[in-house]
N, C-alpha and C positions, 0 to 999 in steps of 0.2 A: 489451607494456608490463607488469610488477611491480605486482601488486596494492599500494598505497597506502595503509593503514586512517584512519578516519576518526574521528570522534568518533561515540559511537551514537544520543545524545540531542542535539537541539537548542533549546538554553535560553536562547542570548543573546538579549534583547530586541529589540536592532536585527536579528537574524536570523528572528526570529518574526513581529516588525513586517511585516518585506521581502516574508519568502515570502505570509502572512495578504496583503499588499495587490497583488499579482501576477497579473494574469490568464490561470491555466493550464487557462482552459474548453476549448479544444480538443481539449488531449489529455485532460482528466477525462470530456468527454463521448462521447470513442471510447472510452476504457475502459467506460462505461458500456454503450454501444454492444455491445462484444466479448460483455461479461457476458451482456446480453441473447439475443446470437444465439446463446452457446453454449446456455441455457438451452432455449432454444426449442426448439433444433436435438435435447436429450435430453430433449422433453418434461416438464419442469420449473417446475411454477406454483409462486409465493413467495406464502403467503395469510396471516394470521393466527395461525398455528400456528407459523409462519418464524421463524427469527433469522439475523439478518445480522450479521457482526462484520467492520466494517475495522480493522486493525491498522495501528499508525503513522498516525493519521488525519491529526494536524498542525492545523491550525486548521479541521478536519474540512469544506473541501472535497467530499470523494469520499462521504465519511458523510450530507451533506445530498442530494448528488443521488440516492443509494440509496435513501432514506428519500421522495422523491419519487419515484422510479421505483417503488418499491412499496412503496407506502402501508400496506398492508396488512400487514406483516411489522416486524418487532423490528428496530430496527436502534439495534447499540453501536458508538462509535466511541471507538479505544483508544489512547493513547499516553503514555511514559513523561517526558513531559517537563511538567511542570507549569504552563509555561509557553504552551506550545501549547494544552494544553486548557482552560487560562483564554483564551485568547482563541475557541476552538472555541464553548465554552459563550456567549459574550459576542454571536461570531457568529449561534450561535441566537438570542438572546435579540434582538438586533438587525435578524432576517428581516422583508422585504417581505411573508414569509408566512408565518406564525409557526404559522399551522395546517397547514399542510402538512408541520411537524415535531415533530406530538406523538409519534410513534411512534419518535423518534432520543432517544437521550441518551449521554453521556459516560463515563469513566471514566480516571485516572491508573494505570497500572499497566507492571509490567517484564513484559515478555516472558516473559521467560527462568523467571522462578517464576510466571505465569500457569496458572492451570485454569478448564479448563469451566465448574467449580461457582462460579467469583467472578464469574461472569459472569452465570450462567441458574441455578438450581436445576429452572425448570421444564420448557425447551426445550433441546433439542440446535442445533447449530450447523449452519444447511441450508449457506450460502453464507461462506465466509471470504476475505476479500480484503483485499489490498494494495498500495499506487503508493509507487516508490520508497520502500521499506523496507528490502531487503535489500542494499543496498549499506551501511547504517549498523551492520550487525549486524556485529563484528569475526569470528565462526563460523559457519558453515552451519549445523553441528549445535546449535547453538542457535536459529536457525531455524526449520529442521525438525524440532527436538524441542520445540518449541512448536506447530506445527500438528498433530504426531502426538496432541499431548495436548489439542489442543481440536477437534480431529476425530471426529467418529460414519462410522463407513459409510456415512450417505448425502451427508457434507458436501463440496458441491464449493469445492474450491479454485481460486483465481484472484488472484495476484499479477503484479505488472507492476513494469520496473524499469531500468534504465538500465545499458546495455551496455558494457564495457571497452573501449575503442580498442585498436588493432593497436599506437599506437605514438602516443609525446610528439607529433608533427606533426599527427597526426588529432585529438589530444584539442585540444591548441591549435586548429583548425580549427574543431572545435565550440564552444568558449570563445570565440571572436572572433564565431560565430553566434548566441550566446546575450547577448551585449555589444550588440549593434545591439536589442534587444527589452527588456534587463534591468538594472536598477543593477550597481554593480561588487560592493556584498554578495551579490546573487545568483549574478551571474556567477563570481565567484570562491566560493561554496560548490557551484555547478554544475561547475565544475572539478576541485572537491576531490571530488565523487561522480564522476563520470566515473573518475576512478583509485582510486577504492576501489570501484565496481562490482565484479561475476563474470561471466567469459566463460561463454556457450553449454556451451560443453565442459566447463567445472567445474561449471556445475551439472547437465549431463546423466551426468559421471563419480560424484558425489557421491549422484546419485539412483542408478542403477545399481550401485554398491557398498556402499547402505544398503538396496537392494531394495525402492525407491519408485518402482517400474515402471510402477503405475500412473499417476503424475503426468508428463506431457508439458511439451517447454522448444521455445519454437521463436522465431526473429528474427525482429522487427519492422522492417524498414525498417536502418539503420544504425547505430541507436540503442538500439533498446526488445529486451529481453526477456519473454517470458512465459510463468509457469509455470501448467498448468491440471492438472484433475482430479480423484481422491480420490488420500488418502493409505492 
């Protein structure tokens, strides 16, 4: 199936409503999950000295459970649509546990012209991560040339994201699986990302002819993508 481009930001209110009240603990907390085991697994504590940055937070979800998983570490959660991080911040201000997120806070900003310094002047970036982001980005290379610029050598990467179907039947397939759990706003913006997704192959051709060798792409299931590593 023909990559499909999508819109990069999402700003409609009833789309922001939708996704904000949606319950995608499941898969937020295997992502969390993943993070953790790679972490372990390369001997890696997040202490104090940490920054954590999720990219594309959305109504920062994935940002509040980082920010509980380790407390102790900076965690920014980032996204270009003004709309999402007025609800993100509103989210925090709204927590059952308000203390378990002093150490997160927000920020409005594009990708694509983001740096390091608008972020941290005094930390480098240990952990950068992001859930379903990269199917909204119309170019790889603006992707990846925003992690190449908010990356230090020690910063592990870890993105996750929703994988292209074979073909219109399978993507339908998934759409009708997504409709039994989801409104039709959701369902139908889940539709619209499923064909604007990147297959396996394009992001492992893309890594390999930008010579980001160090950064691994492997399937999840029939669905997820994810890219880990340094850049």
């Amino acid at each position: 199936m023909e990559r499909t481009v999508e819109p990069e930001l999402m700003e409609r209110e009833d789309q922001v409503i939708s996704y904000a009240k949606a319950d995608f603990s499941d898969g937020e907390n295997n992502l969390i999950n993943q993070i953790n085991y790679y972490l372990i697994k390369n001997n890696i504590n997040l202490n104090d000295k940490e920054l954590i940055v999720d990219l594309g937070c959305g109504p920062g979800n994935i940002s509040e459970k980082l920010s509980i998983k380790w407390p102790k570490a900076e965690v920014v959660g980032i996204d270009g649509s003004k709309e999402m991080i007025r609800v993100a911040e509103l989210n925090k201000k709204n927590s059952s546990n308000p203390s378990q997120l002093k150490n997160l806070r927000y920020m409005c900003a594009d990708i694509k012209s983001l740096k390091s310094s608008d972020i941290s002047l005094e930390k480098n970036i240990s952990l950068l991560v992001s859930n379903s982001l990269i199917h909204h980005i119309t170019y790889l290379d603006d992707f990846f040339y925003c992690l190449e610029k908010l990356s230090s050598k020690l910063t592990i990467n870890f993105h996750k994201d929703l994988k292209r179907p074979n073909d219109e039947k399978s993507a339908l397939h998934l759409k009708e699986k997504c409709a039994e759990k989801y409104n039709d706003i959701l369902t139908n913006d889940y539709y619209a990302s499923l064909k604007a997704s990147y297959t396996s192959k394009e992001l492992k051709n893309f890594i390999f002819e930008n010579k980001l060798s160090s950064l691994e792409v492997f399937e999840e299931g029939d669905q997820y993508l994810v890219i880990y590593g340094k850049v």
